[in-house]
N, C-alpha and C positions, 0 to 999 in steps of 0.2 A: 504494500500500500504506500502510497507517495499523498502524503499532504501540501497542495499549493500554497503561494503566498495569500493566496485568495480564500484560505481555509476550505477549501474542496477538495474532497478522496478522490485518489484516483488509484486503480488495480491494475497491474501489469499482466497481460494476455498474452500467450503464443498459440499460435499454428502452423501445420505442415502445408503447405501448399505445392500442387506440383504445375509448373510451367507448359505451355506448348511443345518447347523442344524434350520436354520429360523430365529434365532438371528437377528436384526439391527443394524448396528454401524456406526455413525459418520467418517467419512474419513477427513482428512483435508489435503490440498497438496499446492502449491504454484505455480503457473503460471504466466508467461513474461506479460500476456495480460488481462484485466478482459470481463470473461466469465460469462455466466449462472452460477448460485452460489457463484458468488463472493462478500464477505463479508467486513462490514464497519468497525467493527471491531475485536478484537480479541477474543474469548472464553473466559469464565470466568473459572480463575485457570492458565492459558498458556502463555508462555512468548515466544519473537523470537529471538533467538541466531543465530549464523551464523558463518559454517564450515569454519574452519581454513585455509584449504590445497587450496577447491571449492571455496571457498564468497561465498556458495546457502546459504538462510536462511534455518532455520529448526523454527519448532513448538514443544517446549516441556512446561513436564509441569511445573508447578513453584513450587519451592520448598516451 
């Protein structure tokens, strides 16, 4: 769970998704509510910052 500056929950989410050419990739998005796929912690390598203008968190990776 991530708490914005805006005092709003947010829950880390993944899924598998598979592409056109048949490739899989990891999705990871953010939702108000936890759902199917919702994860305890965070990805190894990623950190959550959070847009300036919105407060939405974002998932990128760490430098």
């Amino acid at each position: 769970m991530v708490l914005t500056s805006l005092s709003c929950r947010y829950f880390l989410h993944s899924r598998q998704q598979t592409l056109r050419g048949g490739q899989t990739v990891t999705l990871y998005y953010f939702a108000s509510e936890a759902g199917p796929g919702a994860m305890d912690a965070l990805p190894e390598g990623y950190q959550v910052t959070e847009n300036e203008r919105t407060g939405l968190p974002l998932l990128k990776k760490a430098k």
